[in-house]
N, C-alpha and C positions, 0 to 999 in steps of 0.2 A: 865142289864148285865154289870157288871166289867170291865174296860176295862186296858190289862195289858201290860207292855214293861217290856221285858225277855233281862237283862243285863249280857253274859257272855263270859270271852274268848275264851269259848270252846264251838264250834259249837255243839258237841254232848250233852252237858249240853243243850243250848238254848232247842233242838229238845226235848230232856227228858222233859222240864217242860213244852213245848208247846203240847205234847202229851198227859200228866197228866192233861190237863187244857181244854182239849176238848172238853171230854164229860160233862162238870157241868158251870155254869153259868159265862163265864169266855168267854172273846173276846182278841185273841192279836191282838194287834194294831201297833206291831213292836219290833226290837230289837237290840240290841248292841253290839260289841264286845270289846270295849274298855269306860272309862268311859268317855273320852273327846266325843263318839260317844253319849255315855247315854244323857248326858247334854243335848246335840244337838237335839235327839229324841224325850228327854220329853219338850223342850219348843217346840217342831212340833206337836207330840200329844195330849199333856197333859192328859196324862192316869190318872185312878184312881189308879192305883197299882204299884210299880216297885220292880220288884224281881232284886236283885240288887248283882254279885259274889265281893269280896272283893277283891284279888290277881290279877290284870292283868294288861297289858300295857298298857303306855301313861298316862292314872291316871288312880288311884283304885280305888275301891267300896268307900271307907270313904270321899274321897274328892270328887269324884260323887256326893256322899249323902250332903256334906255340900254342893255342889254348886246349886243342886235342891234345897235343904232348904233353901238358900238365895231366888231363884225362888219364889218359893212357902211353907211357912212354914208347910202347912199341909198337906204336900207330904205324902203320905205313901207309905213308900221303908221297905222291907224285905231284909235283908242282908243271903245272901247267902255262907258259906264259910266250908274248910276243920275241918277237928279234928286238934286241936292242935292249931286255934287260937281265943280261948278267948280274948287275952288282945282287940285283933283287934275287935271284938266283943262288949265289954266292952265299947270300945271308940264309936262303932260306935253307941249305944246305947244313951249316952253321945249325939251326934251329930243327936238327933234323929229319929231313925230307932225306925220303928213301933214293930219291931221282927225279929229272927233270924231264919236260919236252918242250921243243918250240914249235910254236903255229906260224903256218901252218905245216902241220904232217902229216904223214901217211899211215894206214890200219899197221903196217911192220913194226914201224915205229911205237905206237904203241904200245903195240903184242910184248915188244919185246924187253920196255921197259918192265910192265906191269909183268913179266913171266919171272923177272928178275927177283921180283918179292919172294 
């Protein structure tokens, strides 16, 4: 079983992808609502997975993502993020993100990035 830390500002996101993640081979092991919080979480738990949103307070998903990557290089974090930001996407690709999704999506989509890992 996977085990995964759901990073997002919005508590109603977090519960969406912890809902979607229930019933299929998938344990959350915790979550974040900021990225300085993400940091913190993933050297506490060291998940296999981090769904990781890009836009939110105190740091964002991309320097989240590079600070785990210093952590652990072979973190795999999914970036999570609206329409309309590629470029941020792009970079965070660049800074090694395993893969993307945009919101809003559906449970397949998901499944299917995170199966990817």
């Amino acid at each position: 079983m996977k085990r995964v830390l759901i990073v997002d500002d919005a508590a109603f996101m977090r519960m969406t992808i912890k809902n979607m993640l229930s019933n299929y081979e998938y344990e959350i092991v915790g979550e974040a609502e900021n990225g300085l919080e993400a940091v913190e979480k993933y050297k506490e738990l060291s998940p296999d997975i981090v769904t990781m949103d890009i836009t939110m307070p105190e740091l964002d998903g991309i320097q989240a993502l590079r600070m785990i990557k210093k952590l652990n290089p072979g973190a795999s974090v999914v970036m999570v993020s609206a329409l309309g930001q590629e470029a941020k996407m792009k970079e965070a690709i660049i800074y090694g993100a395993k893969g993307f999704i945009v919101k809003p999506f559906k449970e397949e989509i998901l499944l299917g990035a995170l199966s990817k890992l």
